[in-house]
C-alpha positions in Angstrom: -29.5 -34.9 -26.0 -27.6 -33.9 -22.9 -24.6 -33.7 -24.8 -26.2 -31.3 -27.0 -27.5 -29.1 -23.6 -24.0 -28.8 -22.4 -22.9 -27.5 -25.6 -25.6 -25.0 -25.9 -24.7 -24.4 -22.0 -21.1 -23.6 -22.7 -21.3 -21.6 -26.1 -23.6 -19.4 -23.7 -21.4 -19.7 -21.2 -23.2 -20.6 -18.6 -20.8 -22.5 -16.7 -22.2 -22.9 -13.5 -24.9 -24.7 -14.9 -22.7 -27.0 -16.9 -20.9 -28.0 -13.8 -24.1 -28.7 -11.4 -25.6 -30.6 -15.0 -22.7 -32.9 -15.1 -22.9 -32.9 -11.3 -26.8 -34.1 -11.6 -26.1 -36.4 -14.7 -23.4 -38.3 -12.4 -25.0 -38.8 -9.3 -27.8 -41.0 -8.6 -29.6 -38.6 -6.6 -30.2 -36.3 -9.0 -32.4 -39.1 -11.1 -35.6 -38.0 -8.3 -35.5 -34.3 -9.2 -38.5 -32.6 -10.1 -38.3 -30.3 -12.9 -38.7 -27.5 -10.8 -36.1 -28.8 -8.3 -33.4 -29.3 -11.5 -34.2 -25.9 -12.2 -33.7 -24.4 -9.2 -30.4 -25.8 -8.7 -29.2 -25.0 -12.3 -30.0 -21.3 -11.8 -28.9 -21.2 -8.3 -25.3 -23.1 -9.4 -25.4 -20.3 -12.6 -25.8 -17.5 -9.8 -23.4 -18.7 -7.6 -20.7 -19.0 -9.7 -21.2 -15.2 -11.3 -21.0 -13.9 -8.1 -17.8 -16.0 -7.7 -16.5 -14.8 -10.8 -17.3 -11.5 -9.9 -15.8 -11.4 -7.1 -12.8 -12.8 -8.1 -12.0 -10.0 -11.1 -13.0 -7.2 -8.0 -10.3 -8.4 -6.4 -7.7 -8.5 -9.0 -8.9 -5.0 -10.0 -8.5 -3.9 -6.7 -4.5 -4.9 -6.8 -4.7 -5.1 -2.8 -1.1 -5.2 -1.2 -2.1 -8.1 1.0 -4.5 -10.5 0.3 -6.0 -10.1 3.5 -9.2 -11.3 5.1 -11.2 -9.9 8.5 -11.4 -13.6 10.0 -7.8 -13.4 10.1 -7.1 -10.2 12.0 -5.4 -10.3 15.3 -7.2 -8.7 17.9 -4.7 -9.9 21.1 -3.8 -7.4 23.1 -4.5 -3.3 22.3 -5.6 -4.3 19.2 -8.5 -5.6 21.1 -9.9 -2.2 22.1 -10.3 -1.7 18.2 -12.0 -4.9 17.7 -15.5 -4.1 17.7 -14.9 -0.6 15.6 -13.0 -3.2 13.0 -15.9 -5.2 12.6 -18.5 -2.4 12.6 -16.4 -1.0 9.3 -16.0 -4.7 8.2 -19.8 -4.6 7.2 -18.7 -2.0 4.7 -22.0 -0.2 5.4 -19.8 3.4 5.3 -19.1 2.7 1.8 -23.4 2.0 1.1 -23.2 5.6 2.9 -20.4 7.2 0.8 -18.2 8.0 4.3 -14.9 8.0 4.4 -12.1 6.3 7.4 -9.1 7.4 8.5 -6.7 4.5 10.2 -3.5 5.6 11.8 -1.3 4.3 14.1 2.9 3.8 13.9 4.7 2.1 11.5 3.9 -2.0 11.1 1.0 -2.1 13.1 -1.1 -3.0 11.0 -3.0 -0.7 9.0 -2.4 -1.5 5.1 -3.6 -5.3 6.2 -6.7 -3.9 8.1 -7.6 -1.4 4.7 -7.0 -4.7 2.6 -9.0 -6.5 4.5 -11.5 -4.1 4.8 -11.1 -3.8 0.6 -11.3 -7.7 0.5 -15.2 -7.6 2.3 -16.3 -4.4 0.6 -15.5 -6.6 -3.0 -17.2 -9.5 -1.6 -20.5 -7.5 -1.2 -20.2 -6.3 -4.6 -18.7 -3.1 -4.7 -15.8 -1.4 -6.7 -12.4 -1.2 -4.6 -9.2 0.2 -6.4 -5.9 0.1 -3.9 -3.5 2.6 -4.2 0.0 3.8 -2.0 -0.3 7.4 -1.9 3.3 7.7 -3.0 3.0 6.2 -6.1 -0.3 7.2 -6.7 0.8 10.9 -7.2 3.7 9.9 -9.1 1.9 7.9 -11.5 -0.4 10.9 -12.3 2.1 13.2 -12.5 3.4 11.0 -15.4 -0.4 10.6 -16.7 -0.3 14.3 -16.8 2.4 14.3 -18.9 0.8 11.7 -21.2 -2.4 12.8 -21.9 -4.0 10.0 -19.6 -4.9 11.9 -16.6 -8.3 12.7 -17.1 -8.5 9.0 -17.7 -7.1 8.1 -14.8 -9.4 10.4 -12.7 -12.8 9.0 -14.1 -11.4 5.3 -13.4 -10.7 6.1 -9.6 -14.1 8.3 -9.7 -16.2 5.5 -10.3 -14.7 3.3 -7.6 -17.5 3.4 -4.9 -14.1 2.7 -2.1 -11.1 4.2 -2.8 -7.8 3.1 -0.6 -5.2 5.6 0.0 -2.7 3.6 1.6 0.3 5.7 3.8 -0.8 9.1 3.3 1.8 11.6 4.5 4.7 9.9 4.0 6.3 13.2 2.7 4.9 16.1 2.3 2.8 17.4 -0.9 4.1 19.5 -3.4 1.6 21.7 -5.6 1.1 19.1 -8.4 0.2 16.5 -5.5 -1.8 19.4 -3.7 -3.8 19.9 -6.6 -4.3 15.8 -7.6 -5.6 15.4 -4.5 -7.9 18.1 -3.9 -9.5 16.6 -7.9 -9.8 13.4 -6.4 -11.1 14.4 -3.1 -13.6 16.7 -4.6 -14.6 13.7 -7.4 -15.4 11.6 -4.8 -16.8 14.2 -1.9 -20.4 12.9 -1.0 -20.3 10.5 -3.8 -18.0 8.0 -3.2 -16.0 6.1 0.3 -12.4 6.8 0.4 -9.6 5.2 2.8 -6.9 6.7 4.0 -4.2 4.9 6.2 -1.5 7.1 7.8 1.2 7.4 10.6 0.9 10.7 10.7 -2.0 11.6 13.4 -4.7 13.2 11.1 -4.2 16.3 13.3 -0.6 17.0 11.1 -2.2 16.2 8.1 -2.1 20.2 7.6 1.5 20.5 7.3 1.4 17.3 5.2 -0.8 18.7 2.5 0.9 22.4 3.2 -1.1 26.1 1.6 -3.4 26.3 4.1 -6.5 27.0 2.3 -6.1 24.2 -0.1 -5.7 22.0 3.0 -8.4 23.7 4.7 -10.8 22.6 1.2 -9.5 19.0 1.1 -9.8 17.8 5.0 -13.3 19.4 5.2 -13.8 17.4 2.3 -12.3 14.2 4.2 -12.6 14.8 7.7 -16.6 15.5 7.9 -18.3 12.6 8.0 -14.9 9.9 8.6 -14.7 7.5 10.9 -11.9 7.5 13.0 -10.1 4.0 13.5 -6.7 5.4 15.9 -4.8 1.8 16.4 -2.4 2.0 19.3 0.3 -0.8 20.7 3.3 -1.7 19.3 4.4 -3.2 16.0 3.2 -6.2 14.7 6.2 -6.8 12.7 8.3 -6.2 15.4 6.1 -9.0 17.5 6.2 -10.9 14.8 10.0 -11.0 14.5 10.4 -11.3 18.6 8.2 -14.3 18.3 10.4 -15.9 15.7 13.5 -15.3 17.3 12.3 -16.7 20.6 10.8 -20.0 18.4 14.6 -20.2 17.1 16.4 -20.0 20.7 13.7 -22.7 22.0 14.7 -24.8 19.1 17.6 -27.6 19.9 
């Protein structure tokens, strides 16, 4: 008969409960369950491991460029007057508001890794995160324009409740780019988070979108309700690679 339960379990796929089944069957401990107490743990094993599952496809979706975690974020040094406005947006409870962040800061201190993990904690609580760097992200829907898929593309990155924008401003925006992002800005506006990491101080950020008016439209559209994450020190790549060096010399 429990052969024939696990069977049923998996051809419904209900694979949490065939693990914590097998796991009861096995152990000795599980002979003194109640029904009730059985059941509890079979639905609470199944629950677990949807969430789980869940999870784990969010993530993959997502295509994060680092796989990235808040617990592992380096607050030593300037990093530490940050720490507490890191955490705060680590609770993800802008994205439950449909506000948008801004992180900037020079180059390799940190800010793709802080959006990632950022990403990683928003997919954890169960919302839709797509990753993209802003310089292939306009080249890919130049091409989707060109394909037929652009509209496509547009209602995918619509329905992501955070979108990342990872090193806006690298170059300036020609038209086509003006006009992608003032459609995905104004998708999104008051409906969905968006991301943006820069090294450009958002004060520049007109002559990086250019035609003032359209600029004017999209950063009211941004900058209203953001929150402002401005990380200051020196590189951590650079740290990073000091540190190494210094491990090396110490080294007999």
């Amino acid at each position: 008969m429990n052969e024939q339960i696990l069977e049923k379990m998996k051809a419904m796929k209900l694979y949490g409960m065939v693990r914590a089944f097998n796991g009861s069957l096995a152990s000795t401990h599980g002979q003194g369950q109640t029904a009730d107490e059985l059941l509890d743990m079979l639905i609470t094993s199944e629950w677990d491991d949807r969430s789980h599952r869940k999870h784990e496809r969010g993530v993959k979706n997502a295509r994060f460029r680092y796989k990235a975690m808040v617990e592992q974020i380096s607050f030593s040094g300037t990093r530490m007057q940050s720490k507490n406005q890191i955490l705060r947006l680590a609770d993800c409870g802008f994205v439950q508001k449909k506000e948008n962040v801004l992180i900037t800061g020079s180059t390799g201190i940190g800010k793709s890794y802080i959006a990632s993990a950022i990403g990683h904690q928003a997919c954890s609580f169960g919302y839709r995160v797509l990753y993209e760097h802003s310089t292939k992200l306009f080249a890919r829907l130049k091409m989707a324009k060109a394909d037929g898929s652009y509209l496509k593309e547009l209602v995918r990155m619509e329905k992501q409740e955070l979108l990342i924008i990872d090193d806006f401003g690298m170059q300036p925006l020609d038209a086509q780019s003006r006009a992608i992002l003032m459609e995905i800005i104004e998708d999104r506006h008051g409906k969905r988070s968006t991301l943006f990491t820069s090294q450009v101080p958002v004060n520049n950020w007109y002559e990086v979108i250019g035609e003032q008016t359209i600029a004017d439209a999209i950063l009211d559209r941004i900058i209203h309700d953001a929150h402002r994450l401005e990380l200051q020190g020196d590189s951590m790549r650079k740290r990073k690679e000091t540190l190494s060096l210094e491990i090396q010399e110490m080294t007999p």
